[in-house]
N, C-alpha and C positions, 0 to 999 in steps of 0.2 A: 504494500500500500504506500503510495504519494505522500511522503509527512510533507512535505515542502509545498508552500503557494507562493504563487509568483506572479504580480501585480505590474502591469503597464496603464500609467496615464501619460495619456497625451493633451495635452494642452497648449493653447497660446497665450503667448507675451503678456504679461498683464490679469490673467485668469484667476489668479493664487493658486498653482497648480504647485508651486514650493510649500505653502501655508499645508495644502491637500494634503503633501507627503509627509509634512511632519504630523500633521493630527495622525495620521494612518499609523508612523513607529511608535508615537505615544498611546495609540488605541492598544497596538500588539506588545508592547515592554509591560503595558500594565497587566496586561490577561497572560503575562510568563510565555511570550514569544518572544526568540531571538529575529532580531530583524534589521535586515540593511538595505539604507534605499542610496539610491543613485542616482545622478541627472544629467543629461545629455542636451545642451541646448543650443537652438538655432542661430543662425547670424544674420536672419532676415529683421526688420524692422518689429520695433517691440521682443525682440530676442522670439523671432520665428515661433514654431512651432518646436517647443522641449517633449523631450521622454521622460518620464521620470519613473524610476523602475525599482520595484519595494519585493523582497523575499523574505519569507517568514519562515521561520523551523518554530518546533517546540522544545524548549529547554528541558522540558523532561527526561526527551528523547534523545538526548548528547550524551557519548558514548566518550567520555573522554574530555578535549579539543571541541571548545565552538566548532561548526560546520565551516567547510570553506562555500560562498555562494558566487554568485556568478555578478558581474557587474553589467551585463548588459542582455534586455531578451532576446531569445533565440525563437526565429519561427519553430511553430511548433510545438512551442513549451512555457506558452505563457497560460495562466488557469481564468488571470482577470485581466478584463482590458475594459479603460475610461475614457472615454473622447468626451473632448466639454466642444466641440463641432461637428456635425455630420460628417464632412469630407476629412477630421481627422479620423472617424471611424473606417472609412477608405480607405485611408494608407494604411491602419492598422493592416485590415485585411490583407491590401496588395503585400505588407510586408511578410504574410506568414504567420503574423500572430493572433488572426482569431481562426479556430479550430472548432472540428466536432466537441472539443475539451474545455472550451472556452466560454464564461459567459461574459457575451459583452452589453455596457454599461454606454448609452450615447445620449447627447441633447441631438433634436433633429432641427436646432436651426441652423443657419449658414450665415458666415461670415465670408462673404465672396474674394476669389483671391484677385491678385491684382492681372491675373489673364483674363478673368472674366468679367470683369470693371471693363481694363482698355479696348476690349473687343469691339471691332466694329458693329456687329452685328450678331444675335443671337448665341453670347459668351456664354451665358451662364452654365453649369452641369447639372446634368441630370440629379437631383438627387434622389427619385425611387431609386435608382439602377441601387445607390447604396443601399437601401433598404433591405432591397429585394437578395443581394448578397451578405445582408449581415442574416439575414433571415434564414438564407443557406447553407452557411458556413458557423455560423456560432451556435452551442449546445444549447443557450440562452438568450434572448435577449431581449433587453430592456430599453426602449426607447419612447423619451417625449422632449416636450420645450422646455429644456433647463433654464434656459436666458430669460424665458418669459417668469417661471417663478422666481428669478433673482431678481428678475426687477421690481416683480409684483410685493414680496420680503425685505428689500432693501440690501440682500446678503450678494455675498460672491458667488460667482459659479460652482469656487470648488465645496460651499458649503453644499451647494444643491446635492452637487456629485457624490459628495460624502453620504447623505443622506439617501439617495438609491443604491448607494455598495452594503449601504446597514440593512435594507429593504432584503435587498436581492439574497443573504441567506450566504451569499456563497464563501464571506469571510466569518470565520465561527466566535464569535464577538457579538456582547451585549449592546441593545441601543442605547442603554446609560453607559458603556462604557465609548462608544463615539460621542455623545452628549458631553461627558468630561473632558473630556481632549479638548473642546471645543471651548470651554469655560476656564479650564488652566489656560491654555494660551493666550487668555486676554486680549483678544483682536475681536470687537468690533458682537462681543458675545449675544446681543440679542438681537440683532439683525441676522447671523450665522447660526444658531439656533433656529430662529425664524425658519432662514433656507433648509436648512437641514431638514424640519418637519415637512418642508412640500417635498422634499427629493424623496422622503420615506414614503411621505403618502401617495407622493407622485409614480411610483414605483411600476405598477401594473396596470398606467396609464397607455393605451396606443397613441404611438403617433398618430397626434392630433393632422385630420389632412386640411389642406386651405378651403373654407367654404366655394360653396361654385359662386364664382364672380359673374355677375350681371355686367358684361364686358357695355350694354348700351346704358345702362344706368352710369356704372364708374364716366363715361362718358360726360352724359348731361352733368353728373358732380363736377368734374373736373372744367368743362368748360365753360358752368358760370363760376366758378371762382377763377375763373383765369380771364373773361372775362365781362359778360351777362347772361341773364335769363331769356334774350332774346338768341343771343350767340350760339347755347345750348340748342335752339328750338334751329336756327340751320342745320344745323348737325343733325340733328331729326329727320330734316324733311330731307336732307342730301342721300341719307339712306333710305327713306322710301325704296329708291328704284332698283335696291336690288332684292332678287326674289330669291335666290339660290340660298339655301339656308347657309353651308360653306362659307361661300363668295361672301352673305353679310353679314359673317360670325368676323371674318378680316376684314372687311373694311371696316368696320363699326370701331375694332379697336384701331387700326390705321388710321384714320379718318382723326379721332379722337387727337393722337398723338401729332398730326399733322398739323390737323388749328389749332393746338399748345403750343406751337412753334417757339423758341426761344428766342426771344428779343432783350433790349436792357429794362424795360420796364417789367417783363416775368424775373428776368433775373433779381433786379431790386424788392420784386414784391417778395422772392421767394427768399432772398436774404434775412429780411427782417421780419419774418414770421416767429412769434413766439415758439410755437411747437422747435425751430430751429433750436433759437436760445437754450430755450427745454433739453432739446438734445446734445448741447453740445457741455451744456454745465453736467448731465447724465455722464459723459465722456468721460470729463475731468475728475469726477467723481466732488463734484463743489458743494459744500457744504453749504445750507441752508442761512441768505443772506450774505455770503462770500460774495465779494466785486470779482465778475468775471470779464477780462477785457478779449475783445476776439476782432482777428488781424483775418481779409479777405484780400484774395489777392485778384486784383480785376487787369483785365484788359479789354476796355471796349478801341477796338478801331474805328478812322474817320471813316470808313463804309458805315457803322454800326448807328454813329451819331446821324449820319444824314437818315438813315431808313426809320429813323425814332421822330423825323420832323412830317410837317402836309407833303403830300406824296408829289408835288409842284417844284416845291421848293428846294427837296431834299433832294430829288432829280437834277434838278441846276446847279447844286452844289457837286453832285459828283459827277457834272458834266465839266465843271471849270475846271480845269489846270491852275488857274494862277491860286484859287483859292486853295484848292489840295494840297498845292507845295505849300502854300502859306501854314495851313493848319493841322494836316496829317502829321506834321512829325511831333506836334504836342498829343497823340494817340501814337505812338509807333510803339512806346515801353507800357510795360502792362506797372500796375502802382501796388502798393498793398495797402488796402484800407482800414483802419478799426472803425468798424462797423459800432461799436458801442460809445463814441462820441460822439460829438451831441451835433457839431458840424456835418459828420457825415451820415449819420445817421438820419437828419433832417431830408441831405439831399435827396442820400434812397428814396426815405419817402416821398421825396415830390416826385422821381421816375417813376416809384410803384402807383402813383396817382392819376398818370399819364397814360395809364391803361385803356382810360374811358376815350380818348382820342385816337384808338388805337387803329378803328376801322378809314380813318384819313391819311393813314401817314404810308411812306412810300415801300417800308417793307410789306405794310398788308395788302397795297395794291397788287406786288409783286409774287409774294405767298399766295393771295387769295386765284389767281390768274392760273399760277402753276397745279393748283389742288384740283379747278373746274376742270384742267386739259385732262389730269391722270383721273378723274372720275366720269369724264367722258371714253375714256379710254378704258379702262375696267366696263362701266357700263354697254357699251359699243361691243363685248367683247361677247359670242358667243359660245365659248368653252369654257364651261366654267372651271377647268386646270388650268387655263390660260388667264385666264379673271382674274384667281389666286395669289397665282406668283406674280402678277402685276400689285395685287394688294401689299405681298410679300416686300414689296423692291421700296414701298417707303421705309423700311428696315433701317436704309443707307443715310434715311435725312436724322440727323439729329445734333442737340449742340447748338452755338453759336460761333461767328466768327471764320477759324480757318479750318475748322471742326464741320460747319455746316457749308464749308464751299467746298469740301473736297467731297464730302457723302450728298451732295447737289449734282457732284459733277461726274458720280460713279452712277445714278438715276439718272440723268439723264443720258446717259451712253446705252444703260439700259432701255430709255424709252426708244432712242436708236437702234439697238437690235430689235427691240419689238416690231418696229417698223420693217424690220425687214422682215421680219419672219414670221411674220402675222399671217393665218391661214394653214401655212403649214404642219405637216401632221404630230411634229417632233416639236413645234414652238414649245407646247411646258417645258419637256426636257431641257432646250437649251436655255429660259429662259432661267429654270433653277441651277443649272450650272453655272451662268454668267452672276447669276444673285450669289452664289456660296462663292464664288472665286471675288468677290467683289468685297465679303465681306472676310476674309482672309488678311488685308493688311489696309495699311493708313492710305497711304500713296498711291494705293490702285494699281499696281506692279501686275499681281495676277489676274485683276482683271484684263489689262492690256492682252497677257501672255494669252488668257481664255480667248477674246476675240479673234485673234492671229491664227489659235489654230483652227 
């Protein structure tokens, strides 16, 4: 029989995934288990993704000589495994350490990595596939929203985590004797207790899945607060004319994210939203009434300023030369702002106020022109495989600035192949090739390469 258990947590930078491992030796020293833990840490930003790696013997069982234990797991031979992220329950996996032998311990939310951030299009990962393989491969497993009961308790991730390892049975240890660990260490004890109690109870909770999104409702939400009740009701009637349930399951959200477009007046409105502030003091971890100051780092271009002006006007402007050289180069550097004085904070709001002007000014004439052609153009389209991936290709627009001319300029090369291959029996096919090779990099490199061949 296995005397020996042998614990991998995985966690990120910042998690208390150190704080985790010391409750975990002071859980096992106290209950007369020998125990040593280890730490392996990242060099990514907030010290990456660490291992932290805990072996227990029972002193009873020492024949001599403490045990010699291993300092690092080995696929195959790990009993417990922690991910305080989904996709760190992935690598667990990819690495070999969860097994038929294994129960594994996860929060199912995500913390997106920075491949799926900078993606052009469609970054994110799967995360059923994870599920579906923890579900495979581990003897056990216990999955739900850690993050959501730490923030709901006030507590840290690793208290939650602690609290489903005390749950799950598989370390043979009192839940007063985790409870103590917790209250010796003096960190933060009734918010960590707090967590602790949901991780326990939270135990043999399933991953909670996302409700079904009303993709036309989140719609109308988002575009009167972005920018009327009348704005919303376009948006409505634009999708009347598609009948194909598919075709108006995508453009409903396309559509949506299209007349969201990013200009400086969403960006300033979405600056100085509370809910922000709310998140960003959550970050810091700021204490209730702590001054927190917060530094944005802006670059509007003189393209940006003129498209914020009457669509007449703003035209004229980036029609002169003398004027461009005059005053482009006071927009050439992007600034960093604090947003929390009182200066700048005013100004945002008079941009985010300029909202209501918004259907005059020379971007919306310009936006609004481009969306009628691609919805004539979907509409127009009798295939609805071809419809689709036309809905598909506003993927490419999004951002502001050199962000939104260069995913401008990969849609419209694409509304150029359409054109040519409209009709044709194989148009979906190329038209989702030319869309995936398009969203493959910044610069559009393989799109060009797709085209060519």
């Amino acid at each position: 029989m296995r005397k020996r258990i042998t614990v991998a947590v995985l966690a990120l930078g910042g998690q208390g995934g150190g704080v985790l491992s010391d409750w975990l030796v002071a859980v096992g020293e106290k209950s007369g288990w020998y125990v040593q833990a280890t730490s392996v840490q990242g060099v990514a930003q907030r010290t990456g993704s660490t291992v932290y790696y805990l072996e227990f013997f029972p002193e009873k069982d020492f024949h001599g000589a403490p045990p010699v234990l291993a300092l690092m797991p080995a696929p195959g031979d790990v009993d417990i495994v922690v991910a305080s992220e989904l996709m760190e329950a992935g690598r667990a996996i990819l690495r070999g350490f969860v097994t038929p032998n294994t129960t594994l311990i996860t929060s199912t939310h995500r913390i997106y990595a920075i491949s799926e951030k900078s993606a052009v299009s469609g970054g994110i990962a799967d995360s059923s596939k994870v599920l579906d393989a923890a579900k495979k491969n581990a003897r056990a497993l216990i999955a739900f929203d850690m993050d959501a009961a730490s923030s709901r308790t006030g507590a840290a991730i690793s208290a939650v985590m602690l609290g489903a390892m005390a749950a799950s049975g598989a370390l043979p240890f009192s839940r007063e004797s985790f409870e103590a660990a917790i209250r010796d260490s003096a960190i933060a004890v009734d918010a960590n207790l707090a967590g602790f109690a949901a991780g326990f109870e939270g135990h043999d909770a399933e991953a909670a899945p996302l409700p079904p999104l009303d993709v036309v409702q989140e719609g109308v939400r988002r575009l009167t607060d972005y920018q009327d009740a009348d704005y919303a009701a376009l948006y409505l009637a634009r999708l009347k004319q598609f009948k194909d349930p598919e075709v108006a399951r995508e453009m409903a959200r396309a559509l949506a994210l299209w007349m969201s477009y990013e200009d400086v007046m969403r960006v300033a409105q979405l600056k100085l939203r509370r809910a922000r502030m709310d998140e960003v003091r959550d970050e810091v971890k700021a204490a209730p009434g702590q001054i927190v100051h917060v530094t944005e780092y802006m670059h509007p271009r003189w393209e940006e300023v003129c498209d914020t002006l009457p669509a007449g006007l703003g035209a004229w402007l980036l029609r002169s030369r003398v004027l461009k050289k005059m005053f482009a180069p006071w927009f050439a550097k992007g600034r960093h702002v604090r947003t929390t004085n009182i200066g700048w904070f005013l100004m945002l709001g008079l941009l985010a106020r300029r909202r209501r002007k918004r259907r005059g000014t020379l971007r919306y004439a310009e936006e609004n022109a481009r969306i009628e052609a691609w919805l004539a153009a979907v509409a127009g389209e009798s295939d609805p495989r071809v419809a689709v991936e036309l809905a598909l290709c506003q993927n490419l627009i999004k951002g502001y600035g050199d962000t939104h001319a260069r995913g401008l300029a990969k849609f419209d090369a694409l509304m150029d192949a359409y054109r040519r291959v409209r009709g044709a029996p194989d148009a979906a096919s190329t038209l989702r090739m030319l869309r995936e090779a398009a969203s493959k990099d910044e610069d559009g490199t393989a799109l060009k390469r797709a085209m060519q061949s």
